[in-house]
C-alpha positions in Angstrom: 0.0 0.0 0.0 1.0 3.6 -0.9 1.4 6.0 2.5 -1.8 7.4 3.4 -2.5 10.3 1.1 -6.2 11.5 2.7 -7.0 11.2 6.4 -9.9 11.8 8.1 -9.3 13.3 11.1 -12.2 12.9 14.3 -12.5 16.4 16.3 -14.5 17.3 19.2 -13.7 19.0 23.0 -12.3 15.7 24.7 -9.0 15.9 25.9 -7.0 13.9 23.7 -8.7 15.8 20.8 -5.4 18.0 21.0 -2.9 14.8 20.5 -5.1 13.6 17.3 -4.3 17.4 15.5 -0.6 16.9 16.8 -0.6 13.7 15.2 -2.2 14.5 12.0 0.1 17.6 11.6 3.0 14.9 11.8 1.4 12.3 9.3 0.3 14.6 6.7 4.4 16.0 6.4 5.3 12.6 6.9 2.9 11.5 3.5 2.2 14.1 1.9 -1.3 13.8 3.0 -4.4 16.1 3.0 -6.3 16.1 6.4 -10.2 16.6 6.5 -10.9 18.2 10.6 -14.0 16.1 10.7 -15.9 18.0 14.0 -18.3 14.8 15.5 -20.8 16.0 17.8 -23.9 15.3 19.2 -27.0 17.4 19.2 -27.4 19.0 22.4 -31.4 17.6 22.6 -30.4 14.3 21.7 -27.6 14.4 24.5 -30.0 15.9 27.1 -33.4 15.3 26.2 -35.1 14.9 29.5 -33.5 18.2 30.9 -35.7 20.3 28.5 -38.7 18.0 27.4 -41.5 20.6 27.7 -39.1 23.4 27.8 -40.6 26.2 24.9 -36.6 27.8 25.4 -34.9 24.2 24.8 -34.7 24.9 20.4 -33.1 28.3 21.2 -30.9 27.2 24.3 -29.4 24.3 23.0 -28.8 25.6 18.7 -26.9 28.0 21.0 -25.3 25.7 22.8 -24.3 23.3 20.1 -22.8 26.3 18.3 -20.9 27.0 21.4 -19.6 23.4 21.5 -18.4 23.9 17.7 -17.0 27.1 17.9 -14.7 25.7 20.8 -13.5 22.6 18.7 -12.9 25.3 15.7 -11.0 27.4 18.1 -9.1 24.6 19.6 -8.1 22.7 15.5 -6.5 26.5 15.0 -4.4 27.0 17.4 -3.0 23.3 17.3 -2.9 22.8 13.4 0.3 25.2 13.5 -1.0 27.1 10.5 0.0 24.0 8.1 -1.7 24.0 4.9 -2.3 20.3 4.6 -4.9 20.4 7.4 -8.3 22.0 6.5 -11.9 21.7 8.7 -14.6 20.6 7.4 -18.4 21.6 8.4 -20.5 19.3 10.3 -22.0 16.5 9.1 -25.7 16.3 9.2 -26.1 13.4 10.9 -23.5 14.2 13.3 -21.4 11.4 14.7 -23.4 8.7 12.8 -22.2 10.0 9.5 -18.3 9.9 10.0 -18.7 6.2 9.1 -19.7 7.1 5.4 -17.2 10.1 5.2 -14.7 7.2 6.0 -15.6 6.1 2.8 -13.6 8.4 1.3 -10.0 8.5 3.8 -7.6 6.1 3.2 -6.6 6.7 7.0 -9.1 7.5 9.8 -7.6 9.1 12.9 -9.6 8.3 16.0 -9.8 8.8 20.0 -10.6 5.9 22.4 -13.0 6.5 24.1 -12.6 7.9 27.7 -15.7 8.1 29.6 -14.5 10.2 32.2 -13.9 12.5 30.0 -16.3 15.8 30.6 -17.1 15.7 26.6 -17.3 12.2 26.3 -21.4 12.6 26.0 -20.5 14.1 22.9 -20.0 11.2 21.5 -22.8 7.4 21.0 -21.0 4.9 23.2 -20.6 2.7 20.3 -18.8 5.3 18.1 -15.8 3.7 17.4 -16.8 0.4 16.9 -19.6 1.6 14.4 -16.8 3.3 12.8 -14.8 0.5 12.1 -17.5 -1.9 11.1 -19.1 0.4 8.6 -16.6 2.4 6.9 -14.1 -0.7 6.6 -11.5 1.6 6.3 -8.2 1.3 8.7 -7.9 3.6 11.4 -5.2 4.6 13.9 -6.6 4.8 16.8 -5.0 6.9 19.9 -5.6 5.9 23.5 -6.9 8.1 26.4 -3.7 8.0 28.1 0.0 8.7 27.5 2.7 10.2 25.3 3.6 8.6 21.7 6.3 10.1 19.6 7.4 8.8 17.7 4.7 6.4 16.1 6.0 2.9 14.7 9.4 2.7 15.3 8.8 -0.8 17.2 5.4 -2.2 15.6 3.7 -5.6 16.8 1.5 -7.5 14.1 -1.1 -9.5 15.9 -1.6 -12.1 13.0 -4.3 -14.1 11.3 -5.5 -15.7 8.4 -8.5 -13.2 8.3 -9.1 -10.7 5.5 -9.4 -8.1 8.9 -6.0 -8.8 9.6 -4.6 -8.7 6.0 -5.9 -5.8 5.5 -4.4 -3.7 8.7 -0.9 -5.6 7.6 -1.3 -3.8 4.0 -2.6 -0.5 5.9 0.2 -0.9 7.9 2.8 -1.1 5.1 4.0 2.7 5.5 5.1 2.4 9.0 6.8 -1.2 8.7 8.7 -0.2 6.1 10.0 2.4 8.5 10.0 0.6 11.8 13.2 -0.6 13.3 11.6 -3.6 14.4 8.5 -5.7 13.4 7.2 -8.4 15.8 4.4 -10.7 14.5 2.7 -12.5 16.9 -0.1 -15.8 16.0 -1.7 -18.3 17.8 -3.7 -21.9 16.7 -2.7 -24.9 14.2 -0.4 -24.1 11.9 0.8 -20.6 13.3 4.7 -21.6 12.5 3.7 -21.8 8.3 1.4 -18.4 8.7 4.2 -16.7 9.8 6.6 -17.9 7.0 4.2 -17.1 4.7 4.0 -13.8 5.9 7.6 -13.3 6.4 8.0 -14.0 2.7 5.7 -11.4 1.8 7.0 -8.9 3.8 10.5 -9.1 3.0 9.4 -8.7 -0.7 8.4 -4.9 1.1 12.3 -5.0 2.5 10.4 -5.8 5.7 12.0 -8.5 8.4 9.9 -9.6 11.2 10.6 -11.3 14.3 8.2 -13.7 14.7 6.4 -15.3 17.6 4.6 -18.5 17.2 2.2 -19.8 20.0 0.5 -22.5 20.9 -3.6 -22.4 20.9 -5.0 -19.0 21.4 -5.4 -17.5 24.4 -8.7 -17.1 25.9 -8.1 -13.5 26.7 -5.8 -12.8 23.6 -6.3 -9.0 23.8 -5.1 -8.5 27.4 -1.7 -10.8 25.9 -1.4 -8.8 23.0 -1.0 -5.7 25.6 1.5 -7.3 27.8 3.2 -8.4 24.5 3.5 -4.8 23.0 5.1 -3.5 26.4 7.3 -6.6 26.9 8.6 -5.7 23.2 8.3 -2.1 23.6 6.1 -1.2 20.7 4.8 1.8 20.0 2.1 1.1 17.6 0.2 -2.9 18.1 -1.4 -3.3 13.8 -4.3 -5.9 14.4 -7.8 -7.0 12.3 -11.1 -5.6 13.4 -13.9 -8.1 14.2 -17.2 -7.6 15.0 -21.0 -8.1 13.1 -24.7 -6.2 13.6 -26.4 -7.8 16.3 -30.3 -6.0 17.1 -29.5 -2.8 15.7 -25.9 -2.7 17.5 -22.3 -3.6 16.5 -20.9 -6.4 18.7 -17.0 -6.7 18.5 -15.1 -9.9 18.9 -13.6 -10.2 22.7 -10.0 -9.4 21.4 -11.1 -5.9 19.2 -13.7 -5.1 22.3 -10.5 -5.8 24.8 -7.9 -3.6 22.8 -10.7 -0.8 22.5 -11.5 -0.5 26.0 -8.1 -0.9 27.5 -5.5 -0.3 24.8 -1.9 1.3 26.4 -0.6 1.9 22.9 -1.9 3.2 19.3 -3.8 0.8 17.5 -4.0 0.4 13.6 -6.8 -1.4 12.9 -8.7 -3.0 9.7 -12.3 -4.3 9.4 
């Protein structure tokens, strides 16, 4: 795969909002690449609903409110964004958060947040935004956690392999940064994990890429928590991994391994549906 050369970038007034422009900044010199702001906020009457039901001011307060909200995110992209020209905001979708998915369509790279619910603005967000994300857009993202400093990005990189098309895909998504990384570990799990990992290793040493791989035994039961105390043990800065999850009543469930690294990820993810 080429280096990223569009990104869609998720803003809004959490915290970590500031290290996703930072970020962005540093990809789009790195690739050449043209960064969308994409602002992802809900509604104030569909975040507080019962605090104005009857209210005849609720229209008025809250158009004022969600403008306030907006302007603050717009304020916050210019002052981080450093002026570069490769960076450019973008108006609100109409359907808010639920949209970004189908503007996904159109990255090659989305930039995302985990979530971090004790976050002040995490309301500003549905619960299940990332995940819904993922699923529908089938784009890779890189996602960021809540917590912590990372810079640089990819220098170590662990692939957390399968024969899946999820994980293929974040291995090709991921070809830009292995190509760059000092080391590459691959880890994989199950029957016949030793000849996935040639395979593999053949393929990406026709990309000048060496790995260092890690054949298991059968899969863990809680593969996501090891894949964690795998990246630290290696000291990676950046864990590439497949995606999983399917529509169950109107939600998005994610396999235990994607819902594990999502909830409690110490490292950037890159991650493929």
């Amino acid at each position: 795969m080429e280096a990223p050369r569009s990104i869609l970038l998720q803003i809004d007034n959490t915290a970590r909002t500031v290290q996703r422009i930072w970020l962005a900044c540093q990809l789009a010199e790195a690739f050449s690449a043209d960064v969308t702001a994409q602002p992802c906020m809900l509604p104030g009457m569909t975040r507080f609903p019962a605090t104005w039901e009857g209210a005849s001011a609720a229209a008025e307060f809250m158009l004022a409110y969600d403008k306030e909200c907006l302007d603050r995110a717009h304020v916050t992209f210019l002052r981080e964004c450093t002026g570069s020209s490769r960076l450019h905001w973008s108006d609100p979708l109409p359907e808010g958060p639920h949209g970004f998915a189908a503007r996904g369509l159109y990255a090659d790279l989305m930039l995302l947040g985990q979530r971090d619910s004790s976050d002040p603005a995490a309301g500003e967000l549905p619960p299940d935004f990332l995940s819904d994300v993922l699923v529908r857009s089938g784009r890779p993202a890189l996602i960021l956690p809540f917590t912590g400093q990372f810079d640089p990005l990819g220098g170590k990189v662990l692939i957390a392999w399968k024969e899946t098309r999820e994980a293929a895909r974040a291995v090709t998504a991921a070809l830009p940064w292995l190509r760059q990384a000092s080391h590459v570990h691959v880890a994989c799990w199950g029957t016949g994990s030793a000849n996935a990992l040639a395979l593999l290793e053949s393929q990406l040493s026709s990309h000048g890429i060496r790995i260092v791989p890690h054949a298991g035994g059968p899969e863990p039961e809680d593969v996501g928590n090891v894949l964690l105390s795998m990246a630290a043990d290696v000291d990676a800065d950046l864990l590439v991994m497949g995606g999983y999850g399917h529509s169950r009543a109107r939600e998005w469930v994610m396999g235990g391994a994607t819902r594990t690294v999502l909830q409690t990820m110490t490292l950037p993810v890159l991650m493929s549906h």
